[in-house]
MIZALO-758203 format. One line per field, with one value per residue: residue number from 1; residue in three letters; y, z, x of N, C-alpha, C, CB in turn; chain. Coordinates in steps of 0.2 Angstrom, whole numbers, plus 5000, padded with zeros to 4 digits. Atoms other than C-alpha are relative to their C-alpha. Last residue first. Glycine has a CB too. Layout:
BEGIN
lonu: NUM  ...
milo: ALA  ...
n.py: Y  ...
n.pz: Z  ...
n.px: X  ...
ca.py: Y  ...
ca.pz: Z  ...
ca.px: X  ...
c.py: Y  ...
c.pz: Z  ...
c.px: X  ...
cb.py: Y  ...
cb.pz: Z  ...
cb.px: X  ...
pafi: A  ...
//
This chain:
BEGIN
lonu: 176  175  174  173  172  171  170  169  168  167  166  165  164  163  162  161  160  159  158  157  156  155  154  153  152  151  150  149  148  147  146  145  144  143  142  141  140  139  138  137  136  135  134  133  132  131  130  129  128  127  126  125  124  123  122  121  120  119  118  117  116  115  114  113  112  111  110  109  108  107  106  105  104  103  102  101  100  99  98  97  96  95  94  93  92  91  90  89  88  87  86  85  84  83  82  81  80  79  78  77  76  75  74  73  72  71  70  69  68  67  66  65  64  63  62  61  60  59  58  57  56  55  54  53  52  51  50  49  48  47  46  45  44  43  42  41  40  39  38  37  36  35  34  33  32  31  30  29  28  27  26  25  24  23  22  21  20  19  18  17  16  15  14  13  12  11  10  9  8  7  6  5  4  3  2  1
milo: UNK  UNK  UNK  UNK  UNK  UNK  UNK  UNK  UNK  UNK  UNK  UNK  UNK  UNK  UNK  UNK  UNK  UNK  UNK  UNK  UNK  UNK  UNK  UNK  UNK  UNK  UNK  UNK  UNK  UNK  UNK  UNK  UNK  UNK  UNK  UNK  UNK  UNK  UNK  UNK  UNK  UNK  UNK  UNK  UNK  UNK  UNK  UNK  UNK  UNK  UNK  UNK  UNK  UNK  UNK  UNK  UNK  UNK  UNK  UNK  UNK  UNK  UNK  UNK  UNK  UNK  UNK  UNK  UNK  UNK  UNK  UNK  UNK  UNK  UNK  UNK  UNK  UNK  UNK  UNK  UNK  UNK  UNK  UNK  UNK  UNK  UNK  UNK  UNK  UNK  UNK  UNK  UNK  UNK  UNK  UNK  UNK  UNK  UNK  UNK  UNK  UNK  UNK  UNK  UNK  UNK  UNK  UNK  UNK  UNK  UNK  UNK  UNK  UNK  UNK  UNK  UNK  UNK  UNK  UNK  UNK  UNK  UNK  UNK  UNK  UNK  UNK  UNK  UNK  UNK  UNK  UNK  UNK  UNK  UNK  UNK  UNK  UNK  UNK  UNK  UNK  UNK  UNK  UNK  UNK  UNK  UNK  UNK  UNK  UNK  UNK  UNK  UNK  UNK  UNK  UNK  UNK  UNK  UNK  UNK  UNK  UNK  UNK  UNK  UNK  UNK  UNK  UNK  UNK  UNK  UNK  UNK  UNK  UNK  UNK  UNK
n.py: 4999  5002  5000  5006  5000  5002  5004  5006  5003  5005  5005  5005  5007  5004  5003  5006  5007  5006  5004  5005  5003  5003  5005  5006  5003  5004  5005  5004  4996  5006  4995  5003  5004  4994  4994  5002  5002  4994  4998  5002  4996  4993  5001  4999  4993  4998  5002  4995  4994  4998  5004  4993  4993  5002  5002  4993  4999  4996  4998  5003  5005  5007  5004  4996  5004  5004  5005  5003  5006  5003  5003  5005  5005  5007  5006  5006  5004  5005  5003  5007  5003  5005  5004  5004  5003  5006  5005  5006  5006  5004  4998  5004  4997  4996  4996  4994  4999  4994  5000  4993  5001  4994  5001  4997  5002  5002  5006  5004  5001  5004  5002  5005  4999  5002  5000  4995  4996  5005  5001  5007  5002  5003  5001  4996  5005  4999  5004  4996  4999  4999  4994  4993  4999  4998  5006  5005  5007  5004  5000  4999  4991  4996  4994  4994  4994  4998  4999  4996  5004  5003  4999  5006  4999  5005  5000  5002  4994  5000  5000  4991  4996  5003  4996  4993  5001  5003  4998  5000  4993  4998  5005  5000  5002  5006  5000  5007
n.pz: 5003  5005  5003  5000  5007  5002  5005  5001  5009  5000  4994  4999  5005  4999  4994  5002  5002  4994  4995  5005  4999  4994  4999  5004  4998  4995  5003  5003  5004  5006  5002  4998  4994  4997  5001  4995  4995  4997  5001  4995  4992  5000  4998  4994  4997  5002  4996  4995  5001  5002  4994  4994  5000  4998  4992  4994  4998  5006  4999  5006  4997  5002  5007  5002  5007  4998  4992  5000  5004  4998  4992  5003  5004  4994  4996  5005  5002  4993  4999  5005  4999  4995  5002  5002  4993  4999  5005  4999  4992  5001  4998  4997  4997  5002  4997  5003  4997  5003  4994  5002  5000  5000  5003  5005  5005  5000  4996  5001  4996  4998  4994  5000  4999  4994  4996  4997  4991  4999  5006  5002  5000  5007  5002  5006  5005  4997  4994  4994  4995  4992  4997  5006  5001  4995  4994  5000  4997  5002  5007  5003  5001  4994  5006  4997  5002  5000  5005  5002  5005  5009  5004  5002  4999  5001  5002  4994  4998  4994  4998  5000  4991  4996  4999  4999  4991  4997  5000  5010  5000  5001  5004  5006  5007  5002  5000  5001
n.px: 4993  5001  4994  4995  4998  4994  4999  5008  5002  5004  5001  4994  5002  5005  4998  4994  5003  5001  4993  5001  5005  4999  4997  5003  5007  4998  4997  5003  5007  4998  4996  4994  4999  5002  4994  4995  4998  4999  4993  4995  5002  4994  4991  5001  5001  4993  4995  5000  4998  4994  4997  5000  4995  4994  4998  4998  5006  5004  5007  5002  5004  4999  5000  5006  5003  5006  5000  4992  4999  5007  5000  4994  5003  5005  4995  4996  5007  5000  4994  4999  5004  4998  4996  5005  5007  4995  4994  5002  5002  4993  4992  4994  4997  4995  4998  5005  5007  5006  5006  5005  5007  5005  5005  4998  4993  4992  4998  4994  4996  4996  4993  4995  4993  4995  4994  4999  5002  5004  5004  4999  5004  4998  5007  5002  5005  5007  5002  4994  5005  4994  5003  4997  4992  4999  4996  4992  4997  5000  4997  5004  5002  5000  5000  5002  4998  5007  5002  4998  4993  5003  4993  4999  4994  4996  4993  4994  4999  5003  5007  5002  5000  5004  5005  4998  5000  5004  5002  5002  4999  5007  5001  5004  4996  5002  4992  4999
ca.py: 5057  5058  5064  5063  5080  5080  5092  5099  5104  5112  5122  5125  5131  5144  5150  5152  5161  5170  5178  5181  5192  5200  5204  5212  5224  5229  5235  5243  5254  5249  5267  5254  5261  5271  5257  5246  5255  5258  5238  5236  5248  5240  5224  5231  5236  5220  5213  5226  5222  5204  5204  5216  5205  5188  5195  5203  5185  5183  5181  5181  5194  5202  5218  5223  5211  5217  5223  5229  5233  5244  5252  5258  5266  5273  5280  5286  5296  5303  5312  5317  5328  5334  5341  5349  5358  5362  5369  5380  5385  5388  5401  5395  5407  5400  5386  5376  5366  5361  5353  5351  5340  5341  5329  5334  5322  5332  5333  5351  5358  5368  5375  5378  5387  5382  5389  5380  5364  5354  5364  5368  5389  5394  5404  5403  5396  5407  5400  5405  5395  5396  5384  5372  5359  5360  5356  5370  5377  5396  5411  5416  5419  5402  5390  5372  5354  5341  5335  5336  5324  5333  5332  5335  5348  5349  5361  5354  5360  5344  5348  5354  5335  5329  5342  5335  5317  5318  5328  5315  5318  5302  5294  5309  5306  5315  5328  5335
ca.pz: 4856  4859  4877  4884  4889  4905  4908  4923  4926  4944  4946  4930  4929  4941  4934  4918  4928  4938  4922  4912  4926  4927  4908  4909  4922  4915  4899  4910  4919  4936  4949  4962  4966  4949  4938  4948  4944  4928  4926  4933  4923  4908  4914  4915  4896  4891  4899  4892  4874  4876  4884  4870  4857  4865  4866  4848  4839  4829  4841  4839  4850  4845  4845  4864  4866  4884  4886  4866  4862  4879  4881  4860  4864  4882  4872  4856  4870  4879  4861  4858  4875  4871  4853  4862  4872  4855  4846  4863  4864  4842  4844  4836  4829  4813  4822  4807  4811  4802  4810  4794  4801  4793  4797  4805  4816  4831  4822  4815  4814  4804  4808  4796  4799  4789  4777  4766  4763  4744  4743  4758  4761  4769  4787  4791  4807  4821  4814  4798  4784  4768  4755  4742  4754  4757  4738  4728  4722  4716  4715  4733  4742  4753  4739  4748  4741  4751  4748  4763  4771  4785  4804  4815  4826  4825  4830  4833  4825  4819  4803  4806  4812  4794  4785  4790  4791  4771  4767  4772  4790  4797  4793  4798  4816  4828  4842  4841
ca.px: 5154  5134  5136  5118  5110  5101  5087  5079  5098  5102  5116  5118  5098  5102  5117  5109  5094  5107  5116  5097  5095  5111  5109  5091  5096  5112  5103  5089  5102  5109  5107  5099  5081  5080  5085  5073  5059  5063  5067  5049  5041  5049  5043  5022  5025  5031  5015  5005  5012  5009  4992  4988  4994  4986  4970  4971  4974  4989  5004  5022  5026  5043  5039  5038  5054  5056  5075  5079  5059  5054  5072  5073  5055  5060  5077  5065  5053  5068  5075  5059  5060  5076  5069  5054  5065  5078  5067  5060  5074  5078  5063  5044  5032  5029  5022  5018  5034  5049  5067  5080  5095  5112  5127  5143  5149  5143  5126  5121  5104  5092  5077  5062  5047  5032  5019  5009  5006  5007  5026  5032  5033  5048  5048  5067  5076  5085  5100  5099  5091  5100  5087  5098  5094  5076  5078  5070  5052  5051  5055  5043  5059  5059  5048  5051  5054  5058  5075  5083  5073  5060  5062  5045  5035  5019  5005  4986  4971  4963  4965  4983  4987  4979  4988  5005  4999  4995  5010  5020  5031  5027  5046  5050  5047  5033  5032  5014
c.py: 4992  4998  4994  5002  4993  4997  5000  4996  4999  5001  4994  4998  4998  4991  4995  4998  4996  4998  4995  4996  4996  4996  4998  4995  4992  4995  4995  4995  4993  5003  4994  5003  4999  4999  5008  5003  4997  5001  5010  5001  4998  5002  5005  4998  4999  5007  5004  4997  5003  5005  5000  4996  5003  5006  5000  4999  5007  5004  5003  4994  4995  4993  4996  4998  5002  4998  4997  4997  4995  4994  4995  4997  4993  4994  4994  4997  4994  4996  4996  4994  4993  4997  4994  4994  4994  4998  4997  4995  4999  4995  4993  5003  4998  5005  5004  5002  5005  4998  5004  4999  5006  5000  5006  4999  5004  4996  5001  4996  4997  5001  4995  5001  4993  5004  4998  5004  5005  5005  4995  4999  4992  4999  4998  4998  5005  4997  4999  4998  5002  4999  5001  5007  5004  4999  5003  4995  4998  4993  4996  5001  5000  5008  5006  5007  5008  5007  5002  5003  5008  4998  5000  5003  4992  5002  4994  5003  5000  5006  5000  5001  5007  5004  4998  5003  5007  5003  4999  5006  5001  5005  5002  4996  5000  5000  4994  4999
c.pz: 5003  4997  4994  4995  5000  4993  5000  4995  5000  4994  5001  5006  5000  4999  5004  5005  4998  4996  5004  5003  4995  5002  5006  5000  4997  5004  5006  4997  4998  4994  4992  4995  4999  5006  5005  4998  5005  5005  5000  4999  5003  5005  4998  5001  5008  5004  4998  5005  5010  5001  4997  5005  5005  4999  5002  5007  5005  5004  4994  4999  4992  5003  4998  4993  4999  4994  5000  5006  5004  4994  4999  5005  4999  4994  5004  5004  4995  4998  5008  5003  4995  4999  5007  4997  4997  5007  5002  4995  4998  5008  4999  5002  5004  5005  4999  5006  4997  5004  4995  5005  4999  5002  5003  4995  4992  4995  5002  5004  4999  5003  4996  5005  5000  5002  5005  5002  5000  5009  5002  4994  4997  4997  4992  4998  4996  4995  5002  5006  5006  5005  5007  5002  4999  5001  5007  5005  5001  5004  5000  4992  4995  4998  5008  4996  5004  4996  4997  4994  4998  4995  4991  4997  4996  4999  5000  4998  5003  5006  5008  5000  4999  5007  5005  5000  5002  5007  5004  5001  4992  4999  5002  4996  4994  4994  4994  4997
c.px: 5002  5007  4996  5004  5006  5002  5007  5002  4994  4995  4997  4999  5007  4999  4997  5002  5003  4997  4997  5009  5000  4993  5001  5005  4998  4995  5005  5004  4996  4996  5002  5005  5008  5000  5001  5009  5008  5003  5001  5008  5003  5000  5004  5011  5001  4999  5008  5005  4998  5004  5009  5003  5001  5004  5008  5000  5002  4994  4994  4993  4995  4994  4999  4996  4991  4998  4994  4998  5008  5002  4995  5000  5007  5000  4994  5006  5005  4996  4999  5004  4998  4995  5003  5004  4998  4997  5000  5000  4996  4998  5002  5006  5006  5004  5004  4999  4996  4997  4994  4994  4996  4996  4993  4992  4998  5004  5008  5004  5005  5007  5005  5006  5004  5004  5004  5005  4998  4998  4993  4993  5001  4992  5000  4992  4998  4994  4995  4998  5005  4994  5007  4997  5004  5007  4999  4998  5008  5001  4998  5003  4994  4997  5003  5000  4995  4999  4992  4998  5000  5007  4998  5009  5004  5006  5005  5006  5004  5003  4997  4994  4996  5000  4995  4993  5002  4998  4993  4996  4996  4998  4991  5000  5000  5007  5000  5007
cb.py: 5008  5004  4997  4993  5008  4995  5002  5004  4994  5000  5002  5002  5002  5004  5004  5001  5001  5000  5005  5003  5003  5005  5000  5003  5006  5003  5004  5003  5007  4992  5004  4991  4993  5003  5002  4992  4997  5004  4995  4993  5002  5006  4994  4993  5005  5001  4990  5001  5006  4999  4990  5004  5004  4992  4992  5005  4991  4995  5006  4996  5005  4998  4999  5008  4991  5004  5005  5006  5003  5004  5005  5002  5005  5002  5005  5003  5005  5002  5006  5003  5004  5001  5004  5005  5005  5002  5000  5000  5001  5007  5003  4994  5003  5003  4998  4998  5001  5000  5004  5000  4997  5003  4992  4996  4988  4995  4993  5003  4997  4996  4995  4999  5004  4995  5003  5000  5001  4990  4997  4994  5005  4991  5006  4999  4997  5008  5001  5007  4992  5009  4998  4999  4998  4997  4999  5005  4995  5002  5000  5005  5005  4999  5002  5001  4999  5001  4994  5000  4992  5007  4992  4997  5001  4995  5004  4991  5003  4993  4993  5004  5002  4993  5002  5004  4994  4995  5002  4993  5003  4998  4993  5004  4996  4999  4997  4997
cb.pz: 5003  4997  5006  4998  4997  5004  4994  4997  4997  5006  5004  4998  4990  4997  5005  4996  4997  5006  5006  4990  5000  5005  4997  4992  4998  5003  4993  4996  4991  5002  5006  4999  5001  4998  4992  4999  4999  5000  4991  5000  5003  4995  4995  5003  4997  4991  4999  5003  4992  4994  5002  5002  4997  4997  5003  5001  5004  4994  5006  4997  5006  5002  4999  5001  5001  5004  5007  5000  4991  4999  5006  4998  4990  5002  5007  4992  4995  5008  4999  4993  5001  5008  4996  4996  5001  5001  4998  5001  5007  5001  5007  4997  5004  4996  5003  4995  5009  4992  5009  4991  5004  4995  5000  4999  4999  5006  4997  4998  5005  4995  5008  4994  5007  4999  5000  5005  5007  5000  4993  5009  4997  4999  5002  4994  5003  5001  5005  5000  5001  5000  5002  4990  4997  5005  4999  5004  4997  4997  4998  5004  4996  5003  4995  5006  4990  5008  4998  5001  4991  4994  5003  4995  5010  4996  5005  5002  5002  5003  4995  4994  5003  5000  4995  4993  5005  5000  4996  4995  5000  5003  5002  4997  4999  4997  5007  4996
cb.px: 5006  4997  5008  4998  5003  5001  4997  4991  5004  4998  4997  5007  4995  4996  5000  5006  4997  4997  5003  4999  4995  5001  5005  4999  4994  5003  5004  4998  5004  4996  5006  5000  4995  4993  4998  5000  4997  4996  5001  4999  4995  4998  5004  4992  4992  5002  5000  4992  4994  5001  4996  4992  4998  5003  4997  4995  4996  4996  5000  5007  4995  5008  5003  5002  5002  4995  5000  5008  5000  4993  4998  5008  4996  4989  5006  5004  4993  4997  5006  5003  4996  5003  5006  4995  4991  5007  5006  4994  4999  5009  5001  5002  4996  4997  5002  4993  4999  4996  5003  4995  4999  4998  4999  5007  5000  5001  4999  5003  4998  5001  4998  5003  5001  5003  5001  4998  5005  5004  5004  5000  4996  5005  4994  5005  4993  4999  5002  5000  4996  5005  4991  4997  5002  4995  5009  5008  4997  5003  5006  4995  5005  5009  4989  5005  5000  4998  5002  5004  4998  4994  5006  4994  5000  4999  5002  5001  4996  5001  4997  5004  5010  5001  4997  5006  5005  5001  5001  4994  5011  4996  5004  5002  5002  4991  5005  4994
pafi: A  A  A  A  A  A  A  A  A  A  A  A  A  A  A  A  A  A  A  A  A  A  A  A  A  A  A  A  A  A  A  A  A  A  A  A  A  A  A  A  A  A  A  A  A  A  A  A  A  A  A  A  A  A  A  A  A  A  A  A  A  A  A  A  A  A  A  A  A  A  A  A  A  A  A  A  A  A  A  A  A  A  A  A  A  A  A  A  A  A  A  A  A  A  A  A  A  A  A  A  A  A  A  A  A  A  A  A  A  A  A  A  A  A  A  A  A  A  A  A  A  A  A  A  A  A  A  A  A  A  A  A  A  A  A  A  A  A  A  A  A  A  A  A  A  A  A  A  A  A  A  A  A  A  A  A  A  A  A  A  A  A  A  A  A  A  A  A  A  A  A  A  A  A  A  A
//
């Protein structure tokens, strides 16, 4: 299980591992970890070598750790309770995240997935499945005409202005 570390608490850490699953996440650098059995530190103040390092995380167990370094420079600590993990698959499982938070940023920014402002559960779900059925269409048509999503969305709000200046249902009276 791929998931962000904003649902990295211990909690959801053992919960997943009750149900017998592997995960795969990011954790703050400030987590504390015991690497040579001295003692708790910072997952900061721990070396971790490329190939990662098995630590134990305080409240868990034991993990491997990974970390990575951004083109501009900043740290990230990858952990899983996969103590067998390599670096590839790491970094596999990391592309594949990394498609799931471009659909998620695609589905809210082009179909306003989010922004349904709706109480009752009918209207939610009819909200979310309609957004969901416009993404697929803007895939679709990204994959037919090579346009991405974010062009998709503004040439369609192009001709509909167009549209509607052509021809106005509503006339606005000069007030000057």
């Amino acid at each position: 299980m791929l998931f962000d570390t904003w649902y990295a608490s211990l909690g959801n850490l053992k919960r997943v591992r009750d149900y017998g699953w592997h995960w795969l996440t990011r954790l703050k650098s400030n987590r504390l970890v015991n690497p040579d059995g001295e003692g708790n530190i910072p997952l900061s103040q721990a070396k971790i070598p490329p190939e990662g390092r098995v630590v134990h995380l305080k409240g868990y167990g034991f993990i491997k750790v990974f970390r990575t370094v951004s083109e501009n420079g900043d740290g990230q600590y990858w952990a899983t309770d996969d103590l067998q993990m390599d670096e590839a698959s790491r970094e596999d499982l990391e592309s594949q995240g990394w498609r799931i938070e471009v659909y998620h940023r695609g589905i809210k920014q082009c179909c306003g997935i989010e922004r349904a402002q709706v109480r009752k559960a009918v209207a939610q779900k009819n909200h979310f499945l309609y957004a969901l059925r416009a993404f697929l269409r803007l895939e679709i048509h990204k994959l037919r005409t090579g346009n991405s999503w974010y062009e998709a969305k503004v040439s369609i709000i192009r001709e509909a202005i167009r549209a509607y200046l052509g021809n106005p249902t509503y006339s606005l009276t000069p007030t000057a």
